[in-house]
N, C-alpha and C positions, 0 to 999 in steps of 0.2 A: 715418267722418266725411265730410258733405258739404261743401266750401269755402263760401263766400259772399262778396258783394260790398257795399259801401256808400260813403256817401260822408257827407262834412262840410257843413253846412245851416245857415245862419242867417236865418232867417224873419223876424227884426229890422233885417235889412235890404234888404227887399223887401217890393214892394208888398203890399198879402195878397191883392190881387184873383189876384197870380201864384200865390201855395204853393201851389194846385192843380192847375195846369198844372206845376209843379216834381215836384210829388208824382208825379203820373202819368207823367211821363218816366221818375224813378228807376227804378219799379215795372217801367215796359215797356222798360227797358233793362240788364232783368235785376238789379237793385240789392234788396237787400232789409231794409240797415238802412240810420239815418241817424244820425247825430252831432248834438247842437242842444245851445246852453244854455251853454258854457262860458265866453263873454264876455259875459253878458247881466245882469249884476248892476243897470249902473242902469238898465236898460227894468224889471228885475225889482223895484225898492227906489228908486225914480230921488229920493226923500229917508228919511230914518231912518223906518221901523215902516212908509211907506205902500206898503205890497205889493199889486202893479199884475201879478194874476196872468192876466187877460182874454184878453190876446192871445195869451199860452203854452198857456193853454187852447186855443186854437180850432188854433194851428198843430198841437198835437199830436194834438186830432183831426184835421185835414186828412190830414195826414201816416199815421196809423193808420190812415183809408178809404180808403187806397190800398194799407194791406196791409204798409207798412211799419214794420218790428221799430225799434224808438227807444233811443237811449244817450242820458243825461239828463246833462250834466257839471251839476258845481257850482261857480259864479262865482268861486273865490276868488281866481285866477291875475289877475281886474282890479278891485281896489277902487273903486266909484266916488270921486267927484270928494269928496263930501262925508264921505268917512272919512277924509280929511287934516285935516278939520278936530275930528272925534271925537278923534281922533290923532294930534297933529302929527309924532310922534317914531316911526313906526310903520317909515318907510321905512328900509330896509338901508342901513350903511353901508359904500362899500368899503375897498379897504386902504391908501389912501392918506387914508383920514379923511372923506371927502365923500359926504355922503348923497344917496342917488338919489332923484331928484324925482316929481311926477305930470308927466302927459301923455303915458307909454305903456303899458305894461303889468309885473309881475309885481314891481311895486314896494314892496315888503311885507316885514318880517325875520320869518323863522319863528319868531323867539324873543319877538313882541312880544305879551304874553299878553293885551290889550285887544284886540287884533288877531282874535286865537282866541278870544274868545268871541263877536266879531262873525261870523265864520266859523260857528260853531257855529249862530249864531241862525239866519243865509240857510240853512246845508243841512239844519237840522232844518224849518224853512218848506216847503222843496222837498221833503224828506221824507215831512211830514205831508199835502203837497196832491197826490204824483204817484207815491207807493210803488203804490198798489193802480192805477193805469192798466195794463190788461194789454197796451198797446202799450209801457211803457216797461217793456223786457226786459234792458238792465243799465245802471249806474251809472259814468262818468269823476269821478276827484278830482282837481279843480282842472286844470291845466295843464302840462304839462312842466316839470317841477321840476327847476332846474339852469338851466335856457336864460339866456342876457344874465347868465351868472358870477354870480346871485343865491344860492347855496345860503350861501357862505360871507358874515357880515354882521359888522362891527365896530364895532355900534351900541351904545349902552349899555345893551339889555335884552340884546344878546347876553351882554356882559361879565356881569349878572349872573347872569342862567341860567349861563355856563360856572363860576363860581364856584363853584355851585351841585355843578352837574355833577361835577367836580373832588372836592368832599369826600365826597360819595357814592361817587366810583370811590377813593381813595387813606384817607379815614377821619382822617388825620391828617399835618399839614404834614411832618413829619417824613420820611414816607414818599413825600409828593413828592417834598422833595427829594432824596430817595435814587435815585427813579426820574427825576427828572429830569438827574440830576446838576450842579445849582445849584451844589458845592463851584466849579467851574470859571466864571473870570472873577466871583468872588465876587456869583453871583448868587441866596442863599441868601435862602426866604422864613421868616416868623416867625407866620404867618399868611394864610390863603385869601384873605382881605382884602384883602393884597396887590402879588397876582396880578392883571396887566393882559393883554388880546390881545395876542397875536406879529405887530403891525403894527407902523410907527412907532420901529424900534428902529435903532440905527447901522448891525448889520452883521446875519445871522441870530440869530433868537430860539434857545433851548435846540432842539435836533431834536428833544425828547419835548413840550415843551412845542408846538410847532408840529405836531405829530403828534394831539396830546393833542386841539389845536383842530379838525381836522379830523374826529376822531372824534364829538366834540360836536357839529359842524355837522351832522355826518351824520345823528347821535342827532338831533336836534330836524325833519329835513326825516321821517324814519319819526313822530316822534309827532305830528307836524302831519298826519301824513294819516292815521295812528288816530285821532286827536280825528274824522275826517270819516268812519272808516269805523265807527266805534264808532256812531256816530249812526244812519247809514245802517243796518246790521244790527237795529238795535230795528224797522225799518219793513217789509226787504224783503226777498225770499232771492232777489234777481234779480243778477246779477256783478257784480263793482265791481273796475274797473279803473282803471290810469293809464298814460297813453300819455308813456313816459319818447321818449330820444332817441339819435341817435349820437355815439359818443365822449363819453360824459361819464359821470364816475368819480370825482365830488365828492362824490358821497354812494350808501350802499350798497344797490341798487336789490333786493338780496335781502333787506334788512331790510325796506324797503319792501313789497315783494312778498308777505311773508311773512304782511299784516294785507287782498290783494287774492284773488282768483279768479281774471284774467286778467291776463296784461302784453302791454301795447302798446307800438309805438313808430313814431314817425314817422319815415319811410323818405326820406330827397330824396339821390338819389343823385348828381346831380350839383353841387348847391348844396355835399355833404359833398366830393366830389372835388374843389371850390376852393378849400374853407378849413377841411377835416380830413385833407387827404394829404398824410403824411411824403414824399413823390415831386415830382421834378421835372418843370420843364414837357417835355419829350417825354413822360412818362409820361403828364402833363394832354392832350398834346395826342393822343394815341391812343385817350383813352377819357374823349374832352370828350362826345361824345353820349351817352355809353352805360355809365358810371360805374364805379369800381373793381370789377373782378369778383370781389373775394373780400368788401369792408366791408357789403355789405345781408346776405350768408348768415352770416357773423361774426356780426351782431346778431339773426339772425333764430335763432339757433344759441342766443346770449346769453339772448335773451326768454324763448326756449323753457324754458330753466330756469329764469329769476326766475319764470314761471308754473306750475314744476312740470308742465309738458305744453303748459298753455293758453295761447296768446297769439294777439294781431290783431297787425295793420299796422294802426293807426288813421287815419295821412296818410300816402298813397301821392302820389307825385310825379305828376301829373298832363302836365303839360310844363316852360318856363320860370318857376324861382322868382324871385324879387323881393330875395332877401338876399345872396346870396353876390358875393365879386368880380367875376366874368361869369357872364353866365347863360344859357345857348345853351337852345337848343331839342331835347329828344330826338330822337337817329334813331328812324325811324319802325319801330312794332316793339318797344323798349324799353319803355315802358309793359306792354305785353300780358307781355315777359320777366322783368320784374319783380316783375307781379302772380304770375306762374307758378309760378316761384324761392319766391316766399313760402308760396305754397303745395305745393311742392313740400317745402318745413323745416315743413310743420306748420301751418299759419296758418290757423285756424279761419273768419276773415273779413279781407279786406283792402277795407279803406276809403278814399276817395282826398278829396285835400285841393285842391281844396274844389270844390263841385257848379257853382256859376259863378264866374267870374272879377268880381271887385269892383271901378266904374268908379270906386274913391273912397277916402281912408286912404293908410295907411302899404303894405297889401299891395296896393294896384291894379295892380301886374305880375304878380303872380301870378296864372299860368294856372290855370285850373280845367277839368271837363269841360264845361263852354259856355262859350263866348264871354262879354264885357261884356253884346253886346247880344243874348245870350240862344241864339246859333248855336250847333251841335254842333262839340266842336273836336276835334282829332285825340283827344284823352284819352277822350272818351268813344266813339271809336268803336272805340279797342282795348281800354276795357272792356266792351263789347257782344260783342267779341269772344272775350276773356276769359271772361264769361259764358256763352259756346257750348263755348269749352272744358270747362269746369268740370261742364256738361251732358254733355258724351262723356265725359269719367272717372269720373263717376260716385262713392263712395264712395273716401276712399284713406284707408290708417294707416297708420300711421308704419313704417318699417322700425329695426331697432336695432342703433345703430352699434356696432362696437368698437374704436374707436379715441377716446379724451376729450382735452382740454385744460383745465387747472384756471384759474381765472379768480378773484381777489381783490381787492375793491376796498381793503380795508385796505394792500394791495403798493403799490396805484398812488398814497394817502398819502404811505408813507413814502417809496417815490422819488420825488416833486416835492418832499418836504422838503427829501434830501440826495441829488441825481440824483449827485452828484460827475463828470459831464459832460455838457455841452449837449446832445449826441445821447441822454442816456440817457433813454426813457420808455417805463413800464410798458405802457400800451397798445399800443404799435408792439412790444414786444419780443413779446408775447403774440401781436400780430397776426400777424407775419411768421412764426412759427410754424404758427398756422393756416393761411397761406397755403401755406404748403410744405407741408401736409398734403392741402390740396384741390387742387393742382397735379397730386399723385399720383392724382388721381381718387379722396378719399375721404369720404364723408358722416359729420360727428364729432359729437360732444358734447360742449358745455361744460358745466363742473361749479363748483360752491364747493366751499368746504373742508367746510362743512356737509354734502355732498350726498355727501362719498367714502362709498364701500360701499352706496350704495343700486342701483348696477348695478357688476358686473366686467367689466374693460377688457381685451382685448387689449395695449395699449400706453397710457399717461397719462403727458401731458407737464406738467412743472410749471416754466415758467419766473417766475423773476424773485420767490417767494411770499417774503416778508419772513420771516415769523418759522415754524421748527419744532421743534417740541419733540417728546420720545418720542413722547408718546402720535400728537401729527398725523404722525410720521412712520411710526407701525404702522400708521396707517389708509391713508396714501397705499402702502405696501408691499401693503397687503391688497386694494385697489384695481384691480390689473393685473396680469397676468403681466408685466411688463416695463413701466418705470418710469425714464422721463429726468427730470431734474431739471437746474434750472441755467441759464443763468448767476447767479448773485446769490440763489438761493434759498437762506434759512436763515441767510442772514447777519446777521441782527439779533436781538435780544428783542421781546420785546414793547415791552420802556419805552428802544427803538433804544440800544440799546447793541449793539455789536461781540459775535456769538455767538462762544464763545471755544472750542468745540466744533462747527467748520462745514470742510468740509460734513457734516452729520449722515449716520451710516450708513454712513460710508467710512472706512476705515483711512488718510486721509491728511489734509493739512491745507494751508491759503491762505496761501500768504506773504507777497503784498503783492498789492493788484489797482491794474490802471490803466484811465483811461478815454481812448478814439482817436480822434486826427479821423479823416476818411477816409482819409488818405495815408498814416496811420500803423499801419496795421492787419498782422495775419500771416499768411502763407500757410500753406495747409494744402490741397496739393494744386492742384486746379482751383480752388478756393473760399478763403474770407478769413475768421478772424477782424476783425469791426468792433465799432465803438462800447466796448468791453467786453471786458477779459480778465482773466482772474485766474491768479497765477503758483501752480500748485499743487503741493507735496512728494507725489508719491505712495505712500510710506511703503509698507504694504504693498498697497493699492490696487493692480488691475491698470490697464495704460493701454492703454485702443482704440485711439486715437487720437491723434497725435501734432502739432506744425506741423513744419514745413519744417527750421525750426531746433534742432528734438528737442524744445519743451514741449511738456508734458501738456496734449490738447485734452478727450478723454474718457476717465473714468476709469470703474470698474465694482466695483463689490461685489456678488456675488450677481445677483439680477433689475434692481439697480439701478445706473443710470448717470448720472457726473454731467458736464453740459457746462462747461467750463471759460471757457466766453465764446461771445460774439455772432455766430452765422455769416451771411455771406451768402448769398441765396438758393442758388444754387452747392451750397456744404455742408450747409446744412438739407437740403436733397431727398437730399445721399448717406448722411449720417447716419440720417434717419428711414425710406430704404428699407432701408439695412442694418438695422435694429430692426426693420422691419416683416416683411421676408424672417424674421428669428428667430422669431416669432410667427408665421408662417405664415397672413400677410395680406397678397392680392395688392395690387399697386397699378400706376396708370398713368403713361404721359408725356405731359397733355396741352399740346397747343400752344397758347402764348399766352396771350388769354382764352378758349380752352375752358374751361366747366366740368358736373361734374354732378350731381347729386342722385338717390338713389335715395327711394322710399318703398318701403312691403311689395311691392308689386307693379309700381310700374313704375320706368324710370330720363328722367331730364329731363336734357338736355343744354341747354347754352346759350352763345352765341355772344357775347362781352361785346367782342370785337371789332374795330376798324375796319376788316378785313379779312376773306374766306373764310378757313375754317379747315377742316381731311382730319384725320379720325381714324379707321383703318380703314377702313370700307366707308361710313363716313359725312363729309358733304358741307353743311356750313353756312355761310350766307350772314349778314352783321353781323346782329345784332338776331333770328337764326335760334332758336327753339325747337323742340326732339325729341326726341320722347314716344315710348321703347320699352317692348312689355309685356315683366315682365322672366318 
């Protein structure tokens, strides 16, 4: 596979005498696709039925005689003005009761079925007028789904789709209530009828019922974008993608995934490192230029499976974004490591957001690769450069890890239901895990629970997965020679009730678990149980590992080992190199933000930074990229 480059383009908002001098920049700065169309509903429809398709025309030819390949999204992510009034009732509500208005974008409840067929009508139009354009070589559905806390909506077509929902999953009240366990705080129903959303209530709603919701949300963001892909596939066999985002786990991007070709996702590393890191500011302030060095390869890691192989960077960070707390400016350098890194995990094309900087709107801080007034800005010239790279490596495939992490979105549900402590969250426990794997210097794979046994692991980690039963527990055995589980994994049902047979697969059992501030956490050696521990009997269970104060920290059955709580960085690296030494997989100690990436044939290092970093015989400078053949 050859890399590629692109960028985000809106022709709607520029001159048109310019989209040919835009075009031909792209083209001669090594770009080869462009992104157009996903806010342009009312240039597209600007009133009901009068479709105003002229000027889309002409930009997509401009665009295509310059040689560039075209991603066409479809509007739905911004209703125009006049579908409030088709609909008044159309927009989400959140959980406090108050419906989200017009006047910015992505203001829409997935569940409002006037809505969807409006939806249907723009993308079957764009369908029918731009499937056979052999510039437009694949398809975006709608917008990042999730973004501004929209998935979840408390409107009242949600309530009655999740009614709906409800007695197609259970068949009969009765069995609700059984699954939900209604006998308690006599909240027993008589009837689907009802049944209200888990907003609005004194204190928490039922945890199955609040689980129940989430599933449902989730359920209707996937059939909101089969109504668009279902469409789409009568017209075109060209990819259809959605450029999802980071850290968001409100709905399950592999159901999603499952109805696309490719998965995307918008990449802005340091807009995420103000206001998606679990870390303090000394950590913010080490790696304000130049972004978490493990959160872009975690999702790029992530994507790669919801695409089954295939995924982009659809927006790559260019420089300063326009949304986060502060917004600095990349060190110089950054850009080109980023684009690198993504394609170092796979990343078929990386796209950068957005081609010029907008002197007008909501994003007019956001940098782009030109300037306002049309200048080359630092972002395009380390995609230029980029570009020259991409040319010397020539072909790369993937190399195949063996080492996995299991990743469910259904876990990160139930703990937001019932975290039973502030610190406790599914994404961070998964992450820091990953982190201590790539610390070690190692190229991993994330997995779903769906995905076990489609490769065998050296070592698969499964922290935090809510519910296992036999059977997922013979598939995660068959999965790996060697097999960590834990903290919290297995501890529920399905319909969250307390697993009364946990941890599965171990001859021992949970006595009571608690959850830590930081002060209160246990030693174990150099390293800390935090956030999370659970007091376990090891009955006949052997114990690896102990605290300070003789609990069971790891226990083991067979190939299998269960973590007994939360380590700090510290202990993850000594635990997961003593398991990987067992399996007879080297591993490193890299300093810092060292990190690296192998493909089949080379290896990428990267400097993430504020400082030089010595590994070996090698010598990198902040924002440093290096490329050995391996």
């Amino acid at each position: 596979m050859r890399p590629e480059l692109g960028c985000c383009y809106y022709p709607e908002h520029w001159p048109e005498e310019r989209w040919s001098v835009d075009a031909q920049m792209m083209a001669e700065s090594g770009l080869s696709w462009v992104r157009i169309g996903e806010f342009a509903w009312s240039r597209l429809e600007p009133t009901p039925g009068d479709y105003q398709w002229e000027w889309l025309d002409r930009a997509i030819a401009t665009l295509a005689d310059a040689g560039l390949k075209i991603v066409l999204g479809t509007p739905t992510a911004t209703p125009p003005r006049w579908m409030q009034k088709r609909y008044p009732d159309m927009f989400a509500v959140d959980r406090d009761g108050k419906a989200r208005g017009f006047g910015s974008r992505r203001h829409y409840c997935f569940s409002h079925q006037g809505y969807r067929i409006a939806c249907a009508e723009i993308v079957e139009k764009l369908a029918q007028r731009y499937a056979a354009h052999p510039a437009i070589q694949a398809w975006q559905t709608d917008n990042e789904y999730g973004c501004h806390d929209t998935v979840r909506s408390y409107s009242q077509s949600a309530l009655t789709q999740f009614r709906i929902w409800l007695k197609a999953r259970y068949q009969s009240i009765d069995q609700l209530n059984k699954a939900w366990g209604t006998v308690f705080w006599s909240m027993e129903y008589s009837s689907f009828d009802e049944i209200e959303l888990p907003n609005l209530t004194v204190t928490e709603a039922a945890p199955c019922h609040e689980l129940d919701f989430k599933r449902f949300s989730s359920d209707e963001v996937v059939s909101f974008n089969r109504l668009q892909t279902d469409i789409l596939r009568r017209y075109t066999a060209a990819s259809l993608i959605h450029n999802y985002m980071g850290r968001i786990v409100e709905f399950d991007h592999f159901a999603v995934g499952a109805d696309l070709d490719v998965a995307s996702w918008d990449a802005y590393p340091l807009g995420f490192l103000e206001d998606r890191s679990d870390y303090g500011e000394e950590w913010r302030a080490r790696f304000v230029r130049q972004g978490d060095p493990d959160f872009q390869a975690f999702h790029h890691d992530l994507y790669r499976a919801v695409g089954r192989g295939r995924w982009w960077v659809m927006e790559q960070q260019p420089g300063p974004v326009n949304w986060a707390p502060f917004n600095p400016a990349p060190l110089d350098g950054m850009v080109r490591l980023w684009s690198l890194e993504a394609i170092a995990h796979g990343a078929e094309v990386v796209s950068y957001f957005r081609w010029r900087q907008l002197p007008f709107a909501q994003e007019q801080h956001h940098a782009g690769l030109l300037t306002p007034d049309g200048r080359a800005a630092q972002g395009l010239r380390e995609a230029q450069q980029t570009a020259a790279d991409i040319e010397a490596l020539g072909t790369l495939e993937p190399a195949v890890a063996v080492v996995a992490i299991l990743f469910d979105y259904e876990s990160a549900w139930a703990w937001q239901t019932q975290p039973q402590g502030a610190s406790f969250d599914y994404f961070r426990l998964v992450f820091e895990q990953y982190r201590a794997l790539r610390r070690l210097g190692l190229s991993i794979d994330i997995v779903s629970p769906a995905q076990l046994g489609e490769q065998h692991y050296k070592l698969l980690l499964v922290p935090g997965l809510m519910s296992i039963d036999d059977a997922r527990l013979e598939r995660i055995e068959a999965a790996a020679d060697v097999v960590l589980l834990g903290p919290r994994s297995g501890s529920r049902t399905e319909h969250f009730h307390i697993d009364l047979n946990q941890p599965q697969g171990f001859s021992a059992s949970v006595e009571c678990v608690e959850s830590l501030r930081s002060s209160a956490g246990y030693a174990v050696g150099d390293g800390r149980l935090e956030h999370w521990f659970e007091h376990c009997n090891a009955d006949e269970a052997s114990v690896s590992l102990t605290s300070d104060s003789g609990a069971p920290v790891l226990l083991r059955s067979g190939s299998k080992y269960y973590l007994c709580g939360w380590p700090n960085e510290q202990l993850a690296e000594q635990i997961l190199t003593a398991l990987l030494e067992l399996v007879g997989v080297p591993t490193k100690s890299l300093p810092g933000g060292l990190r690296c990436r192998d493909t089949a044939t080379h290896r990428f290092w990267f400097n993430y930074d504020n400082r030089n970093l010595e590994y070996g015989d090698k010598r990198l400078n902040p924002a440093e990229v290096y490329i050995e053949t391996l």
